[in-house]
Every structure is written in structure tokens, then in C-alpha cells.
N, C-alpha and C positions, 0 to 999 in steps of 0.2 A: 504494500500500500504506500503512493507515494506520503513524503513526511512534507511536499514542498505545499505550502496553500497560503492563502490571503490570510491579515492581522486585522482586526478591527479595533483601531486603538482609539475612543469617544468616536468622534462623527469622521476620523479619517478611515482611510482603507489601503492597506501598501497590497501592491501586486503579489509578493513572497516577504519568507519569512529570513530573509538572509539581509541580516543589518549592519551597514559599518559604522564603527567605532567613534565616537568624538576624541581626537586625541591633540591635547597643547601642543601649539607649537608644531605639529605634524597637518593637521583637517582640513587646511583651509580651503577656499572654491575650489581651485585645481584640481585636488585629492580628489573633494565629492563629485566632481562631476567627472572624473574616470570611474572612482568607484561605482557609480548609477549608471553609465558604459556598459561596463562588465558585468551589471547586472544587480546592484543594493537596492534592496527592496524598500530602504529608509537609510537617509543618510542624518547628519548632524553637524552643526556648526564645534569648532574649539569653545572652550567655556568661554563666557565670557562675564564678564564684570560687571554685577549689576550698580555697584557704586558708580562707576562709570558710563553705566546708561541715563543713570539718573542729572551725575553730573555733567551730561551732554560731552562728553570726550570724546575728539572726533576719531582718534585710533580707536577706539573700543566700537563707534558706531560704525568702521570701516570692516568691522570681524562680520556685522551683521549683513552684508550683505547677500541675497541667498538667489541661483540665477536660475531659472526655468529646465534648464537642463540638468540641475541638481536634486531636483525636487518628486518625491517629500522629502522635504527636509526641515528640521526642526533648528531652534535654537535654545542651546545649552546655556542655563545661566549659572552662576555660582556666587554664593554670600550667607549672610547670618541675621541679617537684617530682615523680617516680616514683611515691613513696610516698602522697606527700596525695593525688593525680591518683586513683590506687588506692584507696586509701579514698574517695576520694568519687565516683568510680564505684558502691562496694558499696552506701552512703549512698546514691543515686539509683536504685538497684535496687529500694528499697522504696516509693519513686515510685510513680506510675500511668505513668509514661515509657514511649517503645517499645524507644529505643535510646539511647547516648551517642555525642553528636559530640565532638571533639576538636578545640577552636581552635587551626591551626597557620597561620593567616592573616592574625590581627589586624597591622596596624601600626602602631597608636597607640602613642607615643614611650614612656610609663608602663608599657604591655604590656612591650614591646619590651629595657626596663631590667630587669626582673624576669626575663627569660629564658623569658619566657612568648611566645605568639601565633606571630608569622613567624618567632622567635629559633630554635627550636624548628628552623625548615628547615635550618640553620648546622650542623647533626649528625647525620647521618643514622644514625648508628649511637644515638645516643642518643635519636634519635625513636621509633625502633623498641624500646628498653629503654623509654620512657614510656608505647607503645603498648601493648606485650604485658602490662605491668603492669596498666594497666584491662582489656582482656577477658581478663586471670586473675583479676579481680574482682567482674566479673558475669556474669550469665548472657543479662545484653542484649546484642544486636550495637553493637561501637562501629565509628563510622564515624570521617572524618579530614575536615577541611576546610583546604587549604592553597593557596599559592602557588608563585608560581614557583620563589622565594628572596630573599633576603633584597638582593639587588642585581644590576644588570646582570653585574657581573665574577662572581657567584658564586650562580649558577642549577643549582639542586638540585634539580630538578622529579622528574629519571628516578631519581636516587639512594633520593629519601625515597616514591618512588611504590612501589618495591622494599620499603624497609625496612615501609612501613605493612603493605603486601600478606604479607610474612611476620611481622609480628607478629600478626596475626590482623584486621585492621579488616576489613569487610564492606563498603564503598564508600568511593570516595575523589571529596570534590568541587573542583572543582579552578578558582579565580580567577586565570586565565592574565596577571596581573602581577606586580611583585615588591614589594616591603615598600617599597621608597624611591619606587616612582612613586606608594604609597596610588591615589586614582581617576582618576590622571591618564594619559593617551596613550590608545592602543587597546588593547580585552584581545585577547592573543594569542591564536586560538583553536587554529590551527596546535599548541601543545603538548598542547591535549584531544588531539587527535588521539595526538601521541604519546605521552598517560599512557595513553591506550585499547589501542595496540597494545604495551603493560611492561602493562597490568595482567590480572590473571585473574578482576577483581573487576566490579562493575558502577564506572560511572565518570559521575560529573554534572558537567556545565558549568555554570559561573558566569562574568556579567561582559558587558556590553554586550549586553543582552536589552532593549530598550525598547520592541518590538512581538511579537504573535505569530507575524508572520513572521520575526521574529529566532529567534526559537525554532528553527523550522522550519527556518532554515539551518542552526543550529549545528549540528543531531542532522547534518543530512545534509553538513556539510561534515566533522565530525569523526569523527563515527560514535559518538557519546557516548549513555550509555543513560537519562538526565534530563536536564531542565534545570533550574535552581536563578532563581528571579527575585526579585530584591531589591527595589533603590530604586524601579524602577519601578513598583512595587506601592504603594507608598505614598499613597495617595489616589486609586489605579484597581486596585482589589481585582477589576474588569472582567478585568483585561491574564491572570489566569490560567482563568476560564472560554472568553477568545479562545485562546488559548494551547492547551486542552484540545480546543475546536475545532478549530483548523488542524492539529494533531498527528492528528486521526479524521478529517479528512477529505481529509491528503494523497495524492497530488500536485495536488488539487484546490486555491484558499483559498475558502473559508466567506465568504456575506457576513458581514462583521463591522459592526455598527449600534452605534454608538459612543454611553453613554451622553445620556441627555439632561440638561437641567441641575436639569429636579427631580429624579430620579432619584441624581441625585449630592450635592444638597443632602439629600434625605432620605439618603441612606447616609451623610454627615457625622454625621447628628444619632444615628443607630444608633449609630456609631462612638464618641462622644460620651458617648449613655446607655452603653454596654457597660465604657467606661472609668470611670464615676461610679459602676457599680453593683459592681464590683471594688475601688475606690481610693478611694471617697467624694466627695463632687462638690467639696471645695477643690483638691483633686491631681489630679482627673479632667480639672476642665477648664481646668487648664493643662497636664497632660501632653497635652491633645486637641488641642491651638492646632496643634502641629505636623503635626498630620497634616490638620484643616479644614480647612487654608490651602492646603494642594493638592490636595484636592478641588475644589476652586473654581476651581482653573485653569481658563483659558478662557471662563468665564463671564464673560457680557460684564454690564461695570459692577460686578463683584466686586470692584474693587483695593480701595474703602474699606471694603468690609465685609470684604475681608481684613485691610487695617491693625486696624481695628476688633477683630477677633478676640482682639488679642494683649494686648487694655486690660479685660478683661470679667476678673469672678470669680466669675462662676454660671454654669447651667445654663438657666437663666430667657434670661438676656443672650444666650447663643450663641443660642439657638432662636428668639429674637427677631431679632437680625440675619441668621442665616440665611435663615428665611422673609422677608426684608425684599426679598431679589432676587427674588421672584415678583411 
């Protein structure tokens, strides 16, 4: 029976259930709208700063732009504040956005000090006042992105699964570690499993996805109704048309025919113009270094035109050493 089918997340509808990732620093237009290419049934903006929406900052309003060819796609806020959270929900309503996430996941130490991201897991009573604040804001569905908790001794997974679910959020995705391991150990999947059977909500696994057969486990070991794929997206924008594969064609797997290496070099160079035609080509193509570089993986005799990537400051230079490995 295939596992791949439509999400009904409040009054939106994604095509499949194969979601990427909002990741700092990594998400911006570019990514999404490769990743919605190859096939994201829901994409996501980088977090973004609801103090900064509030305070009209025009970098922070530059993160929110979201372009027809990315879309659905939502916008991820992050803070601690009820009030400003709420207002910049309303604020992001007159977006082109589908829906609002809610970062209750981050744990980067800065997040974390501010009462923002994982901190957020620590009150389950107060998550759910932050929650219900944003969807009385807009008339998008807001979703919830969190963790387990904020530490081994004080794992909040089932408490804040509760509070989201009656504040009103519309999907909870859930990165089965906790704030003090960030990406280290195994992600637990065992707790998908148990936000699925607390929640009434549709519910996405995130975390230790780095094939599409990993996919394919989670749904069937947890019983979870997406899957959310991050890092491993990052220079195999491949890994979610495989992903949409094996989910249609289970309990079967799909042959899966693994990039070739032009194929990959020319999707760098996409990647590449897509970011210079958004950001300008001095920003474009050092914001692009990070993501070239692993496109290349594997390619055999890439390591110096990998090192090499990170010394260029045109668009001329990358396109030249790229095609250099043909």
C-alpha cells in the first residue's frame, strides 16, 4: 500500500507527505524552490525573528520573502515573547505564506538565552499561551516544530504535544532529540511514535533521514503522517524525489539511479545562478560555497576543486572550476 498521500494541515492541502526542512543559514528561496523541483510537498522559510518583524528590520523582512514556485510554503518564526510572536504572525499573514511554523526546536546557545527555540519546551503551559496567541492572529494554520526537551532529566515531548494540540496548531513536527544533544546520538524515533498516538493532529518526523529508505521506515515504524528531510538535502535535492518514490511505491523499493556526476555539477551551477539572481553575485556566490561543496561529494578528483570553491569571488570562477571535473 503506497505510504505517499496528501497532509491536511487546517485549510491547506500539500500534494505528498515528503517535507523539507527549515534550516539557518542553509533554507533560503534558492534551496526551496529546488527543493519543491524535486519534489517537497511543503517547504519552509529559515527562522526568522519575530522581534525583528515587529521592529520592521529590513534584513529580517528580506528572509520573508516566499516566491510562487516555492510554494506551500510557510514561515518559521522564533521568540518568547506572546505578544510580538502574535503580531508577527498577523504581519506574515499578508505574506504570500501558506502557514506559520513555530520554532520550538532550535538549540543554539543565543536562541536558547533569549527564551526562544527549545527554551520554549521548559513550559508547557506557556507554550501553549505562545501558541494560541499566533492562530488568534491569523487566519493561517500554525504548525509547531519541536523536541524532545530541553534535556535528558526533563523531556517534555507528551506535555507540550498536549498543550500545542489545544492551543490550536494544525501539525506538530517532531526532532526526537533534546536541546543539549543538538545533532549528536540517534534521533529517537520511538517518541514519533508516541506524539502520534497524544496527538489528534497530523504529526511529521524529523531526524536521521539520510536515505529514502529511511523514510520508508520511519512512516512504518512510527506511524507518523510526513516526513521532514533536512541536512541530507543539502547538495542531493535527488534524496526527496527518491523519497516520493519509495513512499508510491511501497512495500515495493523503486530502482533508485543515483545521480551522475554531471548531472550534479550542472544542478550546483542552477543552485549557484538561482542564489546570484536573488542576492547578487558578490553574496550569491559565497552564500553558494556551502552548498557546491556537497554537491561534489563523491566525485572522484573533486577535493581541489572543492578546496578551490571557497577562494573564488565570481560566478565566472565557480563555472569554470566546476566544469573543470568533466
Amino acid at each position: 500500500m503506497s505510504l505517499l498521500k496528501e497532509i491536511s494541515i487546517g485549510n491547506l492541502v500539500t500534494k505528498n507527505n515528503v517535507f523539507l526542512a527549515p534550516l539557518a543559514g542553509v533554507g533560503d528561496a534558492a534551496y526551496r524552490v529546488i527543493g519543491k523541483k524535486f519534489g517537497a510537498g511543503l517547504t519552509c522559510t529559515e527562522m526568522v525573528s519575530s522581534c525583528g518583524i515587529v521592529r520592521n528590520n529590513s534584513k529580517t523582512f528580506s528572509l520573508l520573502k516566499i516566491s510562487r514556485s516555492e510554494r506551500p510554503a510557510g514561515i518559521q518564526l522564533f521568540g518568547s515573547d506572546p505578544g510580538t510572536m502574535a503580531e508577527a504572525a498577523h504581519i506574515c499573514s499578508e505574506y504570500p505564506a501558506d502557514y506559520i511554523d513555530i520554532n520550538a526546536g532550535c538549540s543554539v546557545k543565543k536562541v536558547l538565552k533569549t527564551g526562544a527555540g527549545a527554551m520554549l519546551l521548559n513550559n508547557p503551559n506557556f507554550l501553549y499561551i505562545l501558541i494560541r496567541a499566533c492562530v488568534s492572529a491569523t487566519d493561517l494554520p500554525v504548525t509547531v516544530k519541536m523536541r524532545l526537551g530541553l534535556s535528558e532529566d526533563r523531556i517534555t515531548v507528551i506535555e507540550n504535544t498536549h498543550a500545542a494540540q489545544e492551543a490550536g496548531a494544525a501539525l506538530i513536527t517532531l526532532h526526537p532529540r533534546t536541546a543539549a544533544q543538538g545533532y549528536a546520538g540517534k534521533a529517537r524515533w520511538e517518541y514519533i511514535t508516541l506524539v502520534k498516538e497524544h496527538a489528534g493532529i497530523p504529526v511529521c518526523g524529523n531526524g536521521d533521514i539520510k536515505t529514502a529508505l529511511d523514510a520508508v521506515k520511519m512512516i512504518e515504524e512510527t506511524g507518523c503522517d510526513a516526513v521532514m528531510i533536512g541536512r541530507a538535502a543539502i547538495g542531493n535535492p535527488w534524496i526527496l524525489t527518491h523519497t516520493g518514490a519509495a513512499l508510491q511505491a511501497h512495500p515495493y523499493s523503486p530502482e533508485v539511479r543515483p545521480p551522475g556526476d554531471e548531472q550534479r555539477i550542472h544542478q550546483a551551477l542552477e543552485h549557484l545562478d538561482l542564489i546570484v539572481r536573488k542576492k547578487g553575485e558578490l553574496r550569491g556566490v559565497q552564500e553558494s560555497k556551502k552548498h557546491i561543496h556537497r554537491y561534489l561529494r563523491g566525485i572522484p578528483y573533486a577535493a581541489s576543486v572543492r578546496e578551490g570553491i571557497f577562494k573564488i569571488d565570481s560566478r565566472e570562477e565557480a563555472e569554470h572550476l566546476l566544469l573543470s571535473l568533466f
